[in-house]
DRENDOZA-152524 format. One record per residue: residue number from 1; residue in one letter; x, y, z of N, C-alpha, C, O in turn. Coordinates in steps of 0.2 Angstrom, whole numbers, plus 5000, padded with zeros to 4 digits. Example, Ala and Ser with C-alpha at 12.3 -4.5 7.8 and 13.67 -1.06 7.14 Angstrom:
2
1, A, 5066, 4972, 5039, 5062, 4978, 5039, 5066, 4984, 5039, 5071, 4983, 5042
2, S, 5064, 4989, 5035, 5068, 4995, 5036, 5064, 5000, 5039, 5067, 5006, 5040
***
This chain:
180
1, X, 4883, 5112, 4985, 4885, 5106, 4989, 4879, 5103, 4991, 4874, 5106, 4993
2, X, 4879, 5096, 4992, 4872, 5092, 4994, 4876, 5086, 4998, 4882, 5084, 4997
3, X, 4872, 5084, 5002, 4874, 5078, 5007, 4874, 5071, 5003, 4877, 5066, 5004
4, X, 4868, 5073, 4997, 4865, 5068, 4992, 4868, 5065, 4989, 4866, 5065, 4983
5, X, 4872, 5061, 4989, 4876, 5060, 4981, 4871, 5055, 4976, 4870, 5049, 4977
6, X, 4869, 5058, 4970, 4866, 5056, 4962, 4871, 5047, 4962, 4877, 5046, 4961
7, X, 4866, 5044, 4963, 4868, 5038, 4959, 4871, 5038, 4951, 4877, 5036, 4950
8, X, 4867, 5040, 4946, 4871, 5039, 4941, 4870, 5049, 4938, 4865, 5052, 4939
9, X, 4875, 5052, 4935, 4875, 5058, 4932, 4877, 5058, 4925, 4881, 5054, 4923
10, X, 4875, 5062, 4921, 4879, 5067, 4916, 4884, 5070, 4916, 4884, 5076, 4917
11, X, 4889, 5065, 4916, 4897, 5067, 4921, 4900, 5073, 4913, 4905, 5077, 4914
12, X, 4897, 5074, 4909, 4899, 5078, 4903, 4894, 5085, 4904, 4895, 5090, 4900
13, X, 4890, 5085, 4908, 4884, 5092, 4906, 4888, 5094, 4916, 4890, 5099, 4918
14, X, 4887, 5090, 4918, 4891, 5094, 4929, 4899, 5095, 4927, 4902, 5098, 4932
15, X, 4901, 5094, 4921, 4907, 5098, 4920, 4908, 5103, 4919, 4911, 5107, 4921
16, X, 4903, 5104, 4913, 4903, 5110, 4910, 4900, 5115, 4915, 4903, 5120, 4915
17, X, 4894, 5113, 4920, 4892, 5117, 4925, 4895, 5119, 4931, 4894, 5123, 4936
18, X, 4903, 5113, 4931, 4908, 5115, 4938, 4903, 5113, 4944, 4904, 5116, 4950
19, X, 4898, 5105, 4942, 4898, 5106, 4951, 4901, 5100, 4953, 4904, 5095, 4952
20, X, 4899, 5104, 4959, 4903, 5098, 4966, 4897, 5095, 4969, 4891, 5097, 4969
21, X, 4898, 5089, 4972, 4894, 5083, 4975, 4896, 5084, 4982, 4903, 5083, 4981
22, X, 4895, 5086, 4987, 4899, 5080, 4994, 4892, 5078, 5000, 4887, 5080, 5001
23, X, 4895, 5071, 5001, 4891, 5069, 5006, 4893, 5062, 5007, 4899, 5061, 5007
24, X, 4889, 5057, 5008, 4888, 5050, 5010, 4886, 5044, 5004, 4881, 5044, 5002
25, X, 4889, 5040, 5003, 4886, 5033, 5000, 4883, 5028, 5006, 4886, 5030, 5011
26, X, 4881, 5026, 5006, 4881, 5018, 5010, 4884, 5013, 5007, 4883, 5010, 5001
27, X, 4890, 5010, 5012, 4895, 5005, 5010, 4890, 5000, 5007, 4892, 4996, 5003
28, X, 4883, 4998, 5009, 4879, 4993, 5011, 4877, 4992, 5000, 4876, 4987, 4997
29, X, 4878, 4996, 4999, 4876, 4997, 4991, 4882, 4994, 4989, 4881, 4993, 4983
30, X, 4889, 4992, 4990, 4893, 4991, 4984, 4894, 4983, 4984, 4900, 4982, 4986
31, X, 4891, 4977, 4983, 4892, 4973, 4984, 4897, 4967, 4981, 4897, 4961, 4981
32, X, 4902, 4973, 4978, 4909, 4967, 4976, 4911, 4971, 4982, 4913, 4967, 4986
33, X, 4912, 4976, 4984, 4916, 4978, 4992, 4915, 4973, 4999, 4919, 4971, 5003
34, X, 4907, 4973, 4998, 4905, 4968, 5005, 4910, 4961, 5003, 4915, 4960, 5007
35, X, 4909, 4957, 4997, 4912, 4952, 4997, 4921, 4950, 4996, 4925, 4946, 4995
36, X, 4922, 4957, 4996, 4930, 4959, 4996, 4932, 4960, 5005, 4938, 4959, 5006
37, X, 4929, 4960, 5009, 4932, 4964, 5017, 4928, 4960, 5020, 4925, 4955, 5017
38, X, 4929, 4960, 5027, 4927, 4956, 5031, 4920, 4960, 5032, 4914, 4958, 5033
39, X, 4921, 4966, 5033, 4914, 4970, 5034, 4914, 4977, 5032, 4918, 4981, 5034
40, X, 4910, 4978, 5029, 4910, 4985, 5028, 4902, 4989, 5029, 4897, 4991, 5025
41, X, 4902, 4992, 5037, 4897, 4994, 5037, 4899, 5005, 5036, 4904, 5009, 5037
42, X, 4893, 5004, 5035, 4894, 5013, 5038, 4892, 5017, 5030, 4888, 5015, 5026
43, X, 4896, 5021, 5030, 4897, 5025, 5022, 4903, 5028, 5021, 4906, 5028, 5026
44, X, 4905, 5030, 5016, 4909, 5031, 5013, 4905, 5038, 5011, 4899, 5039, 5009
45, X, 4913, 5043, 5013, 4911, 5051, 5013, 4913, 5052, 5006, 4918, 5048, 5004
46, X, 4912, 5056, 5002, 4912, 5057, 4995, 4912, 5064, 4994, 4907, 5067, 4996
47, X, 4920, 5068, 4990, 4919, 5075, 4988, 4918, 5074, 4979, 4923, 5072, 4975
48, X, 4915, 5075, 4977, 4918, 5075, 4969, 4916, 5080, 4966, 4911, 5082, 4966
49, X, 4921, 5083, 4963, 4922, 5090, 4960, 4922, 5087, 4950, 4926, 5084, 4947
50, X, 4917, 5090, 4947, 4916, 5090, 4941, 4920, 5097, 4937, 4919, 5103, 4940
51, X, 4924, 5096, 4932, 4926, 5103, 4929, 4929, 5101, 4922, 4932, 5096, 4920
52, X, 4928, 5108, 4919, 4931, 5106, 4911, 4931, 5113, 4909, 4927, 5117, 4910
53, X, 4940, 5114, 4905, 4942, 5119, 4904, 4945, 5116, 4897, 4946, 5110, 4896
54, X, 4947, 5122, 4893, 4950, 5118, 4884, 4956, 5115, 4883, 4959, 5111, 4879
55, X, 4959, 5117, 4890, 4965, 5113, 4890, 4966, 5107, 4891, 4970, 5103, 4889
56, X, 4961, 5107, 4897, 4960, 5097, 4899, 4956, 5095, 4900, 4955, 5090, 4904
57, X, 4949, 5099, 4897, 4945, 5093, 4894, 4942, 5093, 4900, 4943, 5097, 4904
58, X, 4934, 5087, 4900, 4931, 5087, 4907, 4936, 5084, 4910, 4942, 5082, 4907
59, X, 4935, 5083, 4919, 4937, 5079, 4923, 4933, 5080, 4929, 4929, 5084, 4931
60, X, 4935, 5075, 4931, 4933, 5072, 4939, 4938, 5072, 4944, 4942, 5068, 4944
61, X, 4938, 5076, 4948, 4942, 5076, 4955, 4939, 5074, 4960, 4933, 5073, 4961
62, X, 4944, 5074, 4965, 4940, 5073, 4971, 4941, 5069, 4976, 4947, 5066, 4975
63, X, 4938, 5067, 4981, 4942, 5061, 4988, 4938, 5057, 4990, 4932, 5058, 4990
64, X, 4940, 5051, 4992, 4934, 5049, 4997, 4938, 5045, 5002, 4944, 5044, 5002
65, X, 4933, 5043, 5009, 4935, 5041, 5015, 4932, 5037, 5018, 4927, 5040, 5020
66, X, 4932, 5032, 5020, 4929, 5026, 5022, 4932, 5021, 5027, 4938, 5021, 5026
67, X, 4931, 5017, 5032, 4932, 5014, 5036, 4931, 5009, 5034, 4925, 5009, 5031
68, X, 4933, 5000, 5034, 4932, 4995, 5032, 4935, 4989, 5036, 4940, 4991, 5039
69, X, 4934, 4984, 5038, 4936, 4978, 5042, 4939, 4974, 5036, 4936, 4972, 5030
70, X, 4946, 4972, 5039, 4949, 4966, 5034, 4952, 4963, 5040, 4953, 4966, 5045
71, X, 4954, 4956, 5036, 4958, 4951, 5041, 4965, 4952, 5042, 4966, 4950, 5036
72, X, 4970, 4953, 5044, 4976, 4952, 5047, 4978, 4946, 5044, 4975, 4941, 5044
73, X, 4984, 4948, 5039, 4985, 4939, 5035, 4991, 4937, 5041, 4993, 4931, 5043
74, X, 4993, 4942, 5044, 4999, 4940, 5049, 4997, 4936, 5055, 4999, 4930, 5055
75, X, 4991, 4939, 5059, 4990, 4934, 5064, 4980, 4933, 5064, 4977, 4931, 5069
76, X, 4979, 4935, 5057, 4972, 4931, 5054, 4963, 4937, 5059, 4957, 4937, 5058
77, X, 4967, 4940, 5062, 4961, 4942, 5067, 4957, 4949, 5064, 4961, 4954, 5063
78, X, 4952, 4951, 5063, 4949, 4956, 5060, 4954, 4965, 5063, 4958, 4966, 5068
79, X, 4953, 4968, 5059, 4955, 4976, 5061, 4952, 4981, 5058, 4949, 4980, 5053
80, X, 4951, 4986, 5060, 4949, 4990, 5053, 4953, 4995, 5052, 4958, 4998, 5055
81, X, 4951, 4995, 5043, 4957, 5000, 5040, 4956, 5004, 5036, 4953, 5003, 5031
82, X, 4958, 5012, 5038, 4952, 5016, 5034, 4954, 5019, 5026, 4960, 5020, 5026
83, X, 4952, 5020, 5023, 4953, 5020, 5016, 4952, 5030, 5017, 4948, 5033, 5020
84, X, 4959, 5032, 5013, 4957, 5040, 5011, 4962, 5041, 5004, 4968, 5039, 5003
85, X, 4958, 5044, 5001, 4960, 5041, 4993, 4959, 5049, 4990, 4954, 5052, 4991
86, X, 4963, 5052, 4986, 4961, 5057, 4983, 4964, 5055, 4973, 4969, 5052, 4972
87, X, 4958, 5058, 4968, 4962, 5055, 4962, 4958, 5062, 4958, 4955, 5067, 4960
88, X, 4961, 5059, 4953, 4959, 5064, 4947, 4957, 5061, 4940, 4961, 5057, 4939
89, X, 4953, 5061, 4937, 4952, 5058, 4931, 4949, 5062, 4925, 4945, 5067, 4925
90, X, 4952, 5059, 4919, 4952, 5064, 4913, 4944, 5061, 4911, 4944, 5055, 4912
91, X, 4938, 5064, 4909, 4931, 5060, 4906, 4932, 5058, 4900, 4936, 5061, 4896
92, X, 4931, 5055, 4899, 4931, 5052, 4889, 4924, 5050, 4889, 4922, 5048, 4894
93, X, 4921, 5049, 4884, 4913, 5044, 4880, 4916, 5040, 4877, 4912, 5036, 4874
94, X, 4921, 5037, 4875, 4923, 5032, 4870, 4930, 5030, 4871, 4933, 5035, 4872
95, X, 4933, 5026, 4871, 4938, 5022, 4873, 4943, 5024, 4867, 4942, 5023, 4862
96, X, 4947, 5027, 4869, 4954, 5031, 4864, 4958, 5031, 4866, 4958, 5030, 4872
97, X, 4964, 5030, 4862, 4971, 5033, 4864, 4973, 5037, 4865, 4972, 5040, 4859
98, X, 4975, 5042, 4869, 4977, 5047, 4870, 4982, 5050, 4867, 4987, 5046, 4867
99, X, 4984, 5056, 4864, 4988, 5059, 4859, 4993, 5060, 4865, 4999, 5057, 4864
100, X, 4991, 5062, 4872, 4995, 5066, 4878, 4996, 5058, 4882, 4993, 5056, 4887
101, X, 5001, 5055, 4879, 5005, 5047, 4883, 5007, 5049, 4888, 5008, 5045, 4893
102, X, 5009, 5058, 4888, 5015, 5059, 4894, 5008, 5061, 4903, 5008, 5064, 4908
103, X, 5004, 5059, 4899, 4998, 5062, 4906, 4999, 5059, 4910, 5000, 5053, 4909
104, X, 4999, 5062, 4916, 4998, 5063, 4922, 4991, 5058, 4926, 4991, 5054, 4932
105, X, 4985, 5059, 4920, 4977, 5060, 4922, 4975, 5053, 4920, 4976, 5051, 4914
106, X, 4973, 5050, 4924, 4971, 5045, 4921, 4962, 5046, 4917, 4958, 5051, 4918
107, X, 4961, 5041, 4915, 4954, 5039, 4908, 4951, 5036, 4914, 4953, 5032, 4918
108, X, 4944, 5042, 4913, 4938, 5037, 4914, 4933, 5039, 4910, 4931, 5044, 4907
109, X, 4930, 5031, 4908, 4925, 5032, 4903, 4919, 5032, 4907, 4917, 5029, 4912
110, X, 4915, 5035, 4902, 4909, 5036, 4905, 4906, 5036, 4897, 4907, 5040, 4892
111, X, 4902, 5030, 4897, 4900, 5028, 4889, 4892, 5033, 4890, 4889, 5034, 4895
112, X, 4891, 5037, 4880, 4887, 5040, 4881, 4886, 5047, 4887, 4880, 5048, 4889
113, X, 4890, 5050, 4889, 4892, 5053, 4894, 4889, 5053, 4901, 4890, 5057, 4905
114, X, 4886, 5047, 4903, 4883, 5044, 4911, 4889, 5041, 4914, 4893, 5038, 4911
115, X, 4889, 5042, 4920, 4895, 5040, 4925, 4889, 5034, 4929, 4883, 5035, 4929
116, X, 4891, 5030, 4932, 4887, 5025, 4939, 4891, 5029, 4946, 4896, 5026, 4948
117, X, 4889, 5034, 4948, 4894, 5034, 4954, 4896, 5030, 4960, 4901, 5031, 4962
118, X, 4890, 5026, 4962, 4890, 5021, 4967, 4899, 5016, 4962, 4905, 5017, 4963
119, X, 4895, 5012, 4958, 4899, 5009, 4953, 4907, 5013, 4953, 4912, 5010, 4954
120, X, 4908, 5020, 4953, 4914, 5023, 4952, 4917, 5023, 4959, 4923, 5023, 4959
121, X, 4914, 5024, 4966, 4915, 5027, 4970, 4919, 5018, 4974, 4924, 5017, 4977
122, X, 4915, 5012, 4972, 4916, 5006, 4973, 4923, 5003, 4973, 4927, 5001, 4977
123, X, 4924, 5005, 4963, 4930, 5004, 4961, 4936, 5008, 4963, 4942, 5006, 4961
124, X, 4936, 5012, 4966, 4940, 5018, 4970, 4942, 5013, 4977, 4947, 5011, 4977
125, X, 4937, 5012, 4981, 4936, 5009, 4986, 4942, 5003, 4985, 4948, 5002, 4986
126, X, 4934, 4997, 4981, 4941, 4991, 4980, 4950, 4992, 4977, 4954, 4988, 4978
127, X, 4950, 4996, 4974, 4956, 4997, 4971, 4961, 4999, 4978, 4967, 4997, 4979
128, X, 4958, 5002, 4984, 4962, 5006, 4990, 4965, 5000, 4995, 4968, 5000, 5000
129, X, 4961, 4995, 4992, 4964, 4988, 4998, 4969, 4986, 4996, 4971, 4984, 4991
130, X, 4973, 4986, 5003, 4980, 4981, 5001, 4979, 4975, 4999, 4975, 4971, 5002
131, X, 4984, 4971, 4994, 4986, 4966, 4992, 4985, 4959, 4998, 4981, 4955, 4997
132, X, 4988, 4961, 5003, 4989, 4958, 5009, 4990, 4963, 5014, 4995, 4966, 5016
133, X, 4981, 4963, 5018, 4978, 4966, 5024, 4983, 4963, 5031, 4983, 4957, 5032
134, X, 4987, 4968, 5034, 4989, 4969, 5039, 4991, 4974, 5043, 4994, 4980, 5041
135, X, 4990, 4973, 5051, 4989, 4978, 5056, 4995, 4984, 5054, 5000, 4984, 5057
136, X, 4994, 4987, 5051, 4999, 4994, 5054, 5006, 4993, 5056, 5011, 4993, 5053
137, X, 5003, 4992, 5066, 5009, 4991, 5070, 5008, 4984, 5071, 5003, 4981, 5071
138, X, 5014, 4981, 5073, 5014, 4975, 5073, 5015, 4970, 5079, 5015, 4964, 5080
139, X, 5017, 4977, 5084, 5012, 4977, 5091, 5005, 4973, 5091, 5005, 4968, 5095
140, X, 5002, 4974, 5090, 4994, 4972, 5085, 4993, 4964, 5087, 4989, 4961, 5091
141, X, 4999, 4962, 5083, 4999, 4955, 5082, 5003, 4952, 5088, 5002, 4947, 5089
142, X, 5007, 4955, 5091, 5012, 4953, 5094, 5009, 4945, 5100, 5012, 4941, 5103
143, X, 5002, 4947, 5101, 5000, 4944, 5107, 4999, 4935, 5103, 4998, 4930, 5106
144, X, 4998, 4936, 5097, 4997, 4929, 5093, 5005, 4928, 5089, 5006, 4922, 5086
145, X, 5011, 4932, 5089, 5015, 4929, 5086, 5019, 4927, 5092, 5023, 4923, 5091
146, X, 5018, 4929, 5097, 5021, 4927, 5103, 5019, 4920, 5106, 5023, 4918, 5110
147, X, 5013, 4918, 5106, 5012, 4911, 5106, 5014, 4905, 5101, 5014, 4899, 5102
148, X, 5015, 4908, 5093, 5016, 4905, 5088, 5025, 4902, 5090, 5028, 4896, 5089
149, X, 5027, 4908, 5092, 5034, 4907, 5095, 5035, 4903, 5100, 5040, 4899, 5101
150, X, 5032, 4904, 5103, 5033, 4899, 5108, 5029, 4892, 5109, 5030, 4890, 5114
151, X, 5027, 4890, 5105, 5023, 4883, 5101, 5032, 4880, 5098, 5035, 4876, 5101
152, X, 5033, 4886, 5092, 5040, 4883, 5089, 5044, 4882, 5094, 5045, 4876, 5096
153, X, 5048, 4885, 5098, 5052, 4884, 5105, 5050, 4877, 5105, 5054, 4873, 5104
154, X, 5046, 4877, 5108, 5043, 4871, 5113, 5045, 4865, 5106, 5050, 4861, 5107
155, X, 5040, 4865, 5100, 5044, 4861, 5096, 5053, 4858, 5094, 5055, 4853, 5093
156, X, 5055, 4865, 5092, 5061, 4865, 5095, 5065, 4861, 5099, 5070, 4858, 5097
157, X, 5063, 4862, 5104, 5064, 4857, 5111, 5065, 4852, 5110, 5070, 4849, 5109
158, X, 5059, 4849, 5110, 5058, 4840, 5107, 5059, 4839, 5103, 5062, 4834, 5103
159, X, 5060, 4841, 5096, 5063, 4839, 5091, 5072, 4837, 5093, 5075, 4832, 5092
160, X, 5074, 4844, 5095, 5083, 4842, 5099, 5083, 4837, 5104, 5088, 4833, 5104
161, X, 5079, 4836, 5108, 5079, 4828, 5113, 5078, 4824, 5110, 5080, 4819, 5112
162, X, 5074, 4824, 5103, 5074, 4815, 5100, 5083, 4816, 5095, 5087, 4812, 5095
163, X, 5083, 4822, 5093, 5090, 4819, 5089, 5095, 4819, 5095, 5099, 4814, 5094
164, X, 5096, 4823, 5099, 5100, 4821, 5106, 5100, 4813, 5108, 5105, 4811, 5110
165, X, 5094, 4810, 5109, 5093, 4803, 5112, 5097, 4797, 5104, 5098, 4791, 5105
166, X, 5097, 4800, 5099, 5098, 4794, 5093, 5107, 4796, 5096, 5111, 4792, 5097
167, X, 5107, 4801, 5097, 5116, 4803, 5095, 5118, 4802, 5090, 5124, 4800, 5090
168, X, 5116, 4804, 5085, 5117, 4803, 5075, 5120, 4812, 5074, 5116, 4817, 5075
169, X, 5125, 4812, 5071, 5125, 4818, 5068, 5125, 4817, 5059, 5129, 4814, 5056
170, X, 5119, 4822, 5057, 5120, 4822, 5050, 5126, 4821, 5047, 5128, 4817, 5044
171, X, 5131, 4828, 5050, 5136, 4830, 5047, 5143, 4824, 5048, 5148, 4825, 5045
172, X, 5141, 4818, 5053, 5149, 4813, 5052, 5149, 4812, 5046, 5153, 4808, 5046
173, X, 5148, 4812, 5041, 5148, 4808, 5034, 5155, 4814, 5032, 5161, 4813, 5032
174, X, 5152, 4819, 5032, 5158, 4825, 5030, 5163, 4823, 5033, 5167, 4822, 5029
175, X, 5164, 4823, 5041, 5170, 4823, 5043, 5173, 4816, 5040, 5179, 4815, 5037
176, X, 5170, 4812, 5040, 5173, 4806, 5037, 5178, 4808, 5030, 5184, 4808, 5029
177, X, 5173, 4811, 5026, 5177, 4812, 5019, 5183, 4818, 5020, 5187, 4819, 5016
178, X, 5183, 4822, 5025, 5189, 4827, 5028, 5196, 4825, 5027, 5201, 4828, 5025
179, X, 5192, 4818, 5030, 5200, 4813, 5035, 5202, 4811, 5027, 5208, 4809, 5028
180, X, 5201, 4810, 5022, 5203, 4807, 5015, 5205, 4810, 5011, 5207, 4808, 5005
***
């Protein structure tokens, strides 16, 4: 175990040897993440477990965990949300079809048997954000949809006092064609 984690490895030679990685990235390194979130300071904690047995081959396990700021698409305001993600992944050097369609494991390639870990730990990351970032509890939001609602109210209002002052109902046309 090391706090270290190897930028890039021999994700084919740390299987066969069964090691494990844990420690720290710096979010500061992944910069499709920075431009993905509103911010992403700190690091992301990293277990990764290398192994290969005849049955399945190299793989990569393991978790990671990071804290991240995205915007609230509900009421727009920053939050942070923290990412804990565990996967599995079968190693491959070349891009194949697999005989085993019914797996479980997904393909990661690692061309020439190098992995980028930053780059892998990245794509882990970006893959863990939701579609559309919002609060949890929706308490969260309540102090900005309760103004929104009460904005509509108030228009509400005036909108029924100007149709109230014409005295027009959309609907006489209907009753007219009723009476026929």
């Amino acid at each position: 175990m090391s706090s270290q984690i190897p930028v890039r490895v021999d994700a084919f030679r740390l299987a066969e040897r069964g090691v494990r990685h844990s420690g720290v990235l710096p979010l500061r390194q992944m910069p499709r993440l920075q431009s993905a979130v509103s911010r992403a300071e700190g690091d992301a904690k990293c277990d990764l477990v290398f192994s290969h047995s005849r049955y399945t081959g190299s793989q990569l396990r393991g978790s990671l965990q990071a804290d991240i700021e995205l915007v609230c698409q509900r009421c727009m305001k920053p939050f942070v949300f923290s990412i804990s993600t565990d996967f599995c992944f079968k190693l491959v050097e070349h891009e194949v079809i697999s005989d085993d369609e019914f797996s479980e494991t997904e393909i990661l390639l690692a061309p020439e048997g190098m992995l980028d870990i930053v780059t892998f730990v990245e794509d882990e990351l970006l893959l863990s954000i939701p579609v559309v970032p919002s609060h949890n509890n929706e308490k969260d939001c309540d102090e900005w949809v309760q103004q929104l609602l009460s904005q509509r109210a108030t228009l509400d209002e005036e909108e029924g006092e100007d149709s109230a002052d014409k005295g027009e109902n959309p609907f006489a046309v209907l009753a007219n064609l009723k009476k026929h």
